[in-house]
N, C-alpha and C positions, 0 to 999 in steps of 0.2 A: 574796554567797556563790554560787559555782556549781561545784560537783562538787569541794567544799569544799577549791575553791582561792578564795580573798581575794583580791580587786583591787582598788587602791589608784589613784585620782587626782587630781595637783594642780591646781587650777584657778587660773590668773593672770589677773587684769585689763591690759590693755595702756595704758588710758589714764582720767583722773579729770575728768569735767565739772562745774566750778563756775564761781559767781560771784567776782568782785575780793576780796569779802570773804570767802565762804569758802574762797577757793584761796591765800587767806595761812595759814589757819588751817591747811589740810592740808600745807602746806607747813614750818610750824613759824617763819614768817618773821613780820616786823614789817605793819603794815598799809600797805595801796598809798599812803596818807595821810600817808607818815614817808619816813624816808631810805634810798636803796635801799629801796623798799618795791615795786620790779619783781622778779616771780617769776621772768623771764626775760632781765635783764641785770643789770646792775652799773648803771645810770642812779639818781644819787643824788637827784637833783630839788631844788627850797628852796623856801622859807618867802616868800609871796609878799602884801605886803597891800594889797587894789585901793582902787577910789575910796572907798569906801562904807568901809574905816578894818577890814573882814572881811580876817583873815588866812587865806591856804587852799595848800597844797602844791602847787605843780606840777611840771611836767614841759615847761620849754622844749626844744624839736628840737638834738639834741645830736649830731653826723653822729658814724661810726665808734664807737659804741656797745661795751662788753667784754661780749660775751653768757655767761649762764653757762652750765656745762656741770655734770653729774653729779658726777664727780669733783673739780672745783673746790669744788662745793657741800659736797661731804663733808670736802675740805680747810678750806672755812670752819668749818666746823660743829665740828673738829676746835681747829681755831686758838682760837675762841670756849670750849671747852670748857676751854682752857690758860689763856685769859686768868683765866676764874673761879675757875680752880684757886689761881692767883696771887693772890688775895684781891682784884680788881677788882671795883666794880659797873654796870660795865657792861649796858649793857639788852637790845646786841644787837652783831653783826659784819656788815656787809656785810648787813644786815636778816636775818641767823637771829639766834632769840631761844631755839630750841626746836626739840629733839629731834621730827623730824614720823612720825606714825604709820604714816608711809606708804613708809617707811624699809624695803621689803620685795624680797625676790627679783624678779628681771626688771622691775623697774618704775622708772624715770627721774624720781626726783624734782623735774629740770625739765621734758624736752620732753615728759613724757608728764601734764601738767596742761595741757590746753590752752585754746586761746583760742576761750572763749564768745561768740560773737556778738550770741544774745539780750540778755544784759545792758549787754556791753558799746560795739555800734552802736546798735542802738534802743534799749534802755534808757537808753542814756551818752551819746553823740557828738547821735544824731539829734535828741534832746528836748531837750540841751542847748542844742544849736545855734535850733531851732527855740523854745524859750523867750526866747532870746535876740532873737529875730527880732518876737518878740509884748510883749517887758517893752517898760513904757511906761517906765521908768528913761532908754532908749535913744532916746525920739520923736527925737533930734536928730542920731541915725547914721541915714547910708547906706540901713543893710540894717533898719532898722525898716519893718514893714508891720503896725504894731496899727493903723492904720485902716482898713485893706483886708480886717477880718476878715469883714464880708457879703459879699464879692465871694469870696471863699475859701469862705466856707460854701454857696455857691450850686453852685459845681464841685464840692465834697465829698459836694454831696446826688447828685451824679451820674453817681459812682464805684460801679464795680460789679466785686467780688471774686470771684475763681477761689471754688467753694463748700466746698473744703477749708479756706479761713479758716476760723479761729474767730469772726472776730468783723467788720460791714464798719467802715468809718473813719466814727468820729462827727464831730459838727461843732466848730470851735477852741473853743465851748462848753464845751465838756465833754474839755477837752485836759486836762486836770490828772487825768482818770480815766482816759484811754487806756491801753491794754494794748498788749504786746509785738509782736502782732500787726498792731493799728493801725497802731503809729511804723513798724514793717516795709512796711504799705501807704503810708503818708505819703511815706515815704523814694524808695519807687520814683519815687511821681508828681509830686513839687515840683518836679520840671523842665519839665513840662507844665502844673500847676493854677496857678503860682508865675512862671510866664515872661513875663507882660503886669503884673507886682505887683513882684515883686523885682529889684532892677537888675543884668545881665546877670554882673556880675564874680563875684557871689554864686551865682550860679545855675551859672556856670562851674568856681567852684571847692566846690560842693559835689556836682555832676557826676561829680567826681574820687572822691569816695568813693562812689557809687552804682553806676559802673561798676566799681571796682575789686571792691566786695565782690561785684555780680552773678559778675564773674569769677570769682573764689573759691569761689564759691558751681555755679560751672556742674559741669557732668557729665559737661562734654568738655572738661575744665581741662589745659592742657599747660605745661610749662616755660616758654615763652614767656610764654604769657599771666599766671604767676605770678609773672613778673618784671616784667611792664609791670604788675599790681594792685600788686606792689611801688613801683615808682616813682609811683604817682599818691597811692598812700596818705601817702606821703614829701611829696608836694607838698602834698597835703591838710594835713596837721601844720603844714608848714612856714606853710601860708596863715592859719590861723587867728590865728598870731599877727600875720600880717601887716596882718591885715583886723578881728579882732574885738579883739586886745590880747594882752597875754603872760597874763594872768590868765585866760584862757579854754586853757590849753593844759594840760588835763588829765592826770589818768594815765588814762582812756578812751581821749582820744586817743594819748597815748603807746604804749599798748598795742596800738592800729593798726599800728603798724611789724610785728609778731609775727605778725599774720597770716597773713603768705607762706610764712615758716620752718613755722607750727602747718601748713597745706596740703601741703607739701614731706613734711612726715615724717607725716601723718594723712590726706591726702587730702582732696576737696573741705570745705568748714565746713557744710556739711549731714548729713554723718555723723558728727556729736556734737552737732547743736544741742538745747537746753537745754528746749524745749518741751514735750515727753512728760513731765520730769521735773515742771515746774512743774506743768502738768496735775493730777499727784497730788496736788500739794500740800494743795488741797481735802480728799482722802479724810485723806489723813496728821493733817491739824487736828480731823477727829471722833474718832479713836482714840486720844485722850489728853483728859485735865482737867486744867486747872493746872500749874504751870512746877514740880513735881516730879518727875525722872526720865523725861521724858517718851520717852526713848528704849524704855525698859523697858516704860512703856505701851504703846507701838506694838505692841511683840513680843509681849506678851500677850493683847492683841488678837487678835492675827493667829496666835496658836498657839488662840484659842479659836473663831475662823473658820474655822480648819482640824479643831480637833473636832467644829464642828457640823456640817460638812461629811460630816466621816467617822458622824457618830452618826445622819446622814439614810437612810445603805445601810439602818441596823437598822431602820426603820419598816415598818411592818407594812400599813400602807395604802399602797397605790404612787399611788395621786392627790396623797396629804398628801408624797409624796417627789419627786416630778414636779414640784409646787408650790413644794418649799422649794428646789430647785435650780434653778429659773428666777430666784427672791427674790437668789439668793446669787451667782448668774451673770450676767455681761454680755448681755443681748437687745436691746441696742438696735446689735447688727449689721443692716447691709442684707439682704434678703433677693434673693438670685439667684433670676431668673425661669427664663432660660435661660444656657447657657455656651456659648461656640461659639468652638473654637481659644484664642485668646488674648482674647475679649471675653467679656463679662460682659454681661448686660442684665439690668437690676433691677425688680422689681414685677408688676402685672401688664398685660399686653398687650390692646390693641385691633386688631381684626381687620379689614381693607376692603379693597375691590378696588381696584385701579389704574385714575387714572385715562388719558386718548387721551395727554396729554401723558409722563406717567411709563411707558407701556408701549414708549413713541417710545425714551423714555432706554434702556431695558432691552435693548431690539432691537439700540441702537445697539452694546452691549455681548455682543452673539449669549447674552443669558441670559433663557430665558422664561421668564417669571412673569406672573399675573396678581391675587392674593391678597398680602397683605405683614401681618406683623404686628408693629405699633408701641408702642414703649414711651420711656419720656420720659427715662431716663438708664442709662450705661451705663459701664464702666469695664474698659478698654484696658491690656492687657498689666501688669494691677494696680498702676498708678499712673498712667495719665492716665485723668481723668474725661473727662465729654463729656454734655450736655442739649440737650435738642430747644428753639430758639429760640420763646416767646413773644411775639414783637412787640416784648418792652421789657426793656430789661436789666434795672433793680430795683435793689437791692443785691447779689443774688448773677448770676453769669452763668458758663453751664462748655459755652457755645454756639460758643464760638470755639476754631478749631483748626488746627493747623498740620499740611500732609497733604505729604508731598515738597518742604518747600520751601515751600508755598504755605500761605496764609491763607484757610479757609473758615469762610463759618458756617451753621451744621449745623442744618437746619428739619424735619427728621424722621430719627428714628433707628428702623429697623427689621428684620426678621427677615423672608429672602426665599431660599427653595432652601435652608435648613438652610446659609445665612450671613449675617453679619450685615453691616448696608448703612446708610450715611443719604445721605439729600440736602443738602446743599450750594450756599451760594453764594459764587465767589471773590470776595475781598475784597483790592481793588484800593491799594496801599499805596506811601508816600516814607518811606523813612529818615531819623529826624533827628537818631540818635543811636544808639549800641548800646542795645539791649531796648528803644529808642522809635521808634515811628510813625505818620502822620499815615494817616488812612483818606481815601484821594481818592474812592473810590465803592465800589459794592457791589453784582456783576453781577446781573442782574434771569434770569441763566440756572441753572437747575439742575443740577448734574451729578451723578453718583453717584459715592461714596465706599465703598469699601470699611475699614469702622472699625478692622479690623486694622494700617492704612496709619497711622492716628495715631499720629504720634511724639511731637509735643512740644505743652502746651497752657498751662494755668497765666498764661493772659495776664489780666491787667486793663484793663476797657474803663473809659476816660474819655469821657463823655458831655456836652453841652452842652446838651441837652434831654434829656427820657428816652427819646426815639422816634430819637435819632438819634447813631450813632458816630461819635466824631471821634478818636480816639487811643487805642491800643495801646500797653502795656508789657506784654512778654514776659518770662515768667517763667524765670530761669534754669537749673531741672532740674525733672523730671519726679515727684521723688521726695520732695522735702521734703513731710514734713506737720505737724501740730499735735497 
């Protein structure tokens, strides 16, 4: 109410992120597991039963595909409604079975359900593929490498992850417990950890899907290059049945084609991936008991976290309300030390003078200083990280960084003249693939960097001892997190 005039606003959602399963259900469609059971074409798939006598739905590569569109969908929906009227028991049209709740103003019951990546590459395609590669059902294909799982676990122990993972890559151990994040990590580097183990035809065509979704996935994605992640995804489909059998040609994989299209009309696949959501999921499972309503639960909850919230103002002792708003609030944000332009530096700082060699650097820069105060991470134009290098990557590393074009790594991050600076050494680098490369050496010269200048970082260092770099995969945008 304001100068008791009333104001009124609608608020529209433009797009719905789920998984396979539940983006049938929002859809009102039959399950990806059935006929026409794609929420984004007309691909009917069939009933397919492999060695082992297991029947399972797939999806062989079927070119020139009838995609749907909105209006079609509501033309089925319509048709389906006539049939039943007719006394039919049919179960479904063209996989609608149901009226979808989602059936609301401005909103594209197809193109605006779009294609999750979390679930359906690394969750789907990558694991599968990679399951495949480890069943001992297979010792007699090709592309079996379950005896090479010690020589894979030895490269695995010495992989080390951008520190915005969640989680680094365990060892084939414990493959059956990996998370989304893992198979994400796995994915990038089996063309690297996998290239002296798996025989090249495999490593070639599973290439194809690594670079196409980095593509997809970048944040300087163009028409072009969304039509060449198009065609390789198209080759990727195509190969699996070529290479592992038609029974491995999923509706994961099928739903790869969609891709391009979901990018086209939504933008890179990092501005809807599915991460942040899972994330909650945790919290969402303490705010209910037992499979009673549990939706009603949730909200009850969470209208009685917002009274206790409101009923803390009333307290009378402001320590006991300072206390229960820390309890009820998120603290475990980083704490900024200092901020300078667009950098961040976090914690607190160590102070010391410069030594004959770094004052040399300084001069050469006509900037004088003699004092610098260092801090051990810091975070660049709110989405590239950056850490001062320990000697030894570890599991996590946010040491390496791309400054113009070039490859540094960053051995002291500091605060000098009220700016922020680190030291650097270039990192001397062969290409051997889009987002892979081989580290030929690692200049023994320091130079300074201005932290402002870091544009792009997110790379994963591949290690063959822990003291020493040997391969780079570059992360495709600046922005994804967890």
């Amino acid at each position: 109410m304001r100068n008791t005039e009333t104001v009124s606003s609608n608020v529209y959602f433009p797009i719905c992120v789920a998984d396979s399963v539940a983006r049938c259900m929002c859809q009102g469609s039959i399950q990806f597991n059935g006929s026409h059971g794609c929420s984004w074409c007309l691909a009917q798939g069939e009933s397919y039963r492999d060695a082992l006598g297991k029947r399972r739905w797939i999806y062989p590569p079927t070119p020139n595909l009838e995609l749907r569109t909105k209006d079609q969908f509501l033309n089925h929906l319509s048709e389906y409604s006539e049939i039943l009227g007719n006394g039919s028991s049919a179960s479904s049209h063209f996989g609608i079975k149901e009226v979808s709740p989602l059936l609301i103003p401005k909103f594209d019951i197809v193109d605006c359900l779009v294609f999750d990546y979390m679930h359906t590459v690394f969750l789907g395609v990558v694991r599968t593929v990679t399951n495949l590669w480890l069943n001992p059902n297979y010792h007699g294909e090709d592309f079996y490498i379950g005896r090479k799982t010690v020589q894979i676990n030895e490269s695995l122990a010495n992989v080390a992850v951008p520190g915005y993972f969640s989680c680094a890559v365990r060892t084939l151990n414990e493959v059956a417990f990996w998370k989304a994040s893992e198979w994400r990590t796995w994915m990038y580097i089996v063309p690297v950890v996998l290239s002296d183990i798996l025989q090249s035809v495999f490593i070639v065509h599973f290439a194809k899907l690594v670079k196409a979704i980095m593509d997809l996935s970048s944040a300087a994605i163009s028409p072009n290059s969304t039509s060449f992640a198009e065609r390789l995804l198209l080759e990727f489909t195509d190969g699996i049945q070529n290479l592992y059998g038609k029974e491995f040609c999923s509706f994961n994989a099928h739903a790869l084609s969609h891709a391009p299209k979901c990018v086209k009309n939504w933008e890179p696949l990092f501005a809807y991936l599915a991460f942040q959501f899972e994330n909650y999921n945790g919290i969402l499972l303490n705010l209910f008991n037992g499979a009673t309503n549990p939706a009603k639960q949730i909200s009850n909850r969470i209208d009685q976290l917002f009274s206790s919230i409101e009923l803390s103002y009333s307290m009378r002792s402001i320590s006991a309300t300072d206390y229960f708003i820390k309890l009820v609030k998120n603290i475990g944000s980083r704490k900024i030390g200092v901020s300078v332009n667009s950098v961040s530096l976090f914690g607190k700082y160590r102070q010391r003078y410069l030594n004959s060699s770094e004052k040399r650097i300084f001069v050469e820069h006509d900037i004088p200083c003699n004092q610098i105060k260092i801090f051990k991470h810091c975070l660049v134009k709110s989405n590239t990280d950056a850490a001062n290098n320990n000697g030894s990557t570890g599991k996590r590393c946010d040491s390496i960084v791309e400054v113009n074009g070039e490859i540094f790594m960053i051995s002291c991050i500091f605060l000098a003249n009220n700016d922020a600076f680190c030291f650097g050494q270039k990192v001397c680098l062969r290409e051997l693939g889009s987002y892979i490369y081989k580290v030929m050496s690692v200049s023994k010269r320091t130079m300074l960097i201005k932290l402002e200048n870091v544009s792009s970082k997110f790379i994963i260092v591949c290690t063959k001892n822990s003291n020493e770099i040997s391969y780079l995969v570059k992360m495709p945008n600046t922005v994804e997190s967890e």
